[in-house]
N, C-alpha and C positions, 0 to 999 in steps of 0.2 A: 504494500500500500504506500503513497504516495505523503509526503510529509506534509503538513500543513502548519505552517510561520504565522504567529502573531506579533505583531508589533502594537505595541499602544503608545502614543505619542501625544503631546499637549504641549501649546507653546512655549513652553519654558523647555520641557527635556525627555526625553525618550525615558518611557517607566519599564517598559519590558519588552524583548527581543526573544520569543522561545519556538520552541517545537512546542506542536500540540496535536493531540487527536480529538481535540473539540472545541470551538469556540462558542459562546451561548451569549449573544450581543442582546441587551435591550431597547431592540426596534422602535420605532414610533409605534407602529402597528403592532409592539407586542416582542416578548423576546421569539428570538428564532436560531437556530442552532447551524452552525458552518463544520463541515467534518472533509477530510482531504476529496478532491473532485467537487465539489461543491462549484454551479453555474457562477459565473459573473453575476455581482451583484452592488450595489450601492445603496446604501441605507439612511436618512437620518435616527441619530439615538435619541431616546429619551432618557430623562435622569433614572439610573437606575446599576444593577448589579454586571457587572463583566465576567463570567468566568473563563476560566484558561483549564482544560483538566487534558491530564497526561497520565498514561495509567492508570491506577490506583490513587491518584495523585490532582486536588485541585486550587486555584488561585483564587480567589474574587477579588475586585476593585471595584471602587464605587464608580462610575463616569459621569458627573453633570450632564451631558449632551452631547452634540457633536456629529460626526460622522462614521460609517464601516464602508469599507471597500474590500470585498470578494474577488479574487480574481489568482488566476494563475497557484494554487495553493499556499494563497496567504492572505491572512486578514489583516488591513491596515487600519486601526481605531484613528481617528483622527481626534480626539476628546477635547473641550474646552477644560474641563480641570478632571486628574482621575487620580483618586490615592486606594492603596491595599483599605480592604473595609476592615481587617484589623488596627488600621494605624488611625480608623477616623475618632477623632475629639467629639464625644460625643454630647458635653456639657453647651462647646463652642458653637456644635449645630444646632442645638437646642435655642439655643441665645438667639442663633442669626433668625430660626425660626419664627420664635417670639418676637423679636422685633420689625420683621416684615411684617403678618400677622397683626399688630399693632396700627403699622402705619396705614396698612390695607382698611381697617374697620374704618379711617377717617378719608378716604375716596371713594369716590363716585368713578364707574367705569370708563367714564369719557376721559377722565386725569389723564395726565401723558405720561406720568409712572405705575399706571395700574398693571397695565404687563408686565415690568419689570418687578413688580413686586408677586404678580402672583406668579411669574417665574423661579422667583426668590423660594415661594411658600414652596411650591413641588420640587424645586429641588430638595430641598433642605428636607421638606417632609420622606423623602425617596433615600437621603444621606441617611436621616433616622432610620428607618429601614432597616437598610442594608445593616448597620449597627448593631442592631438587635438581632442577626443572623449570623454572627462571629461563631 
């Protein structure tokens, strides 16, 4: 069987470079699973869990957002921000949560921060998440 590469990358710096016999991406439309031969594909992500598993053996990473590119057996994550879901602060996302949340209660939909904030609230609420599945 053929190898399948994931690379996860976010603009600061390349988080992981491996072999893998599964990639399980969090689609917009939902997670969907990349295994070696897998068609060409291009994805936007939603916030949510990334895993990597090899063997007997698996990763997760939390990924804000972003993109997956399929092609040629390798996944390229292109992520806006992506940390291991063991290493997330879970007090900090708590916090950022609360206080989108907060600001949210005092706009109206039309606000020109309203997206941005309830962008805020699924990520953060998605960061929790993943947190609670260490």
């Amino acid at each position: 069987m053929a190898e399948l590469i994931l690379e996860l990358v976010t603009p600061e710096r390349r988080i992981l470079s491996e072999s893998a016999d599964e990639v399980i991406v969090p689609g917009f439309n939902g997670l969907f699973g990349v295994r070696p031969g897998h068609a060409p594909l291009l994805s936007v992500m939603q916030p949510g869990i990334l895993t990597c598993r090899l063997g007997a053996t698996s990763q997760s990473y939390f990924v804000s957002g972003g993109f997956a590119r399929v092609a040629e057996n390798k996944v390229l994550v292109l992520a806006d921000q992506a940390e291991a879901v063991s290493d997330i602060d879970v007090s900090a996302a708590q916090k950022r949560l609360q206080e989108a949340e907060e600001r949210l209660r005092g706009m109206s939909a039309d606000d020109l921060r309203f997206e941005t904030e309830s962008a805020t609230v699924r990520r953060e609420t998605a960061r929790m998440a993943a947190a609670t599945r260490r």
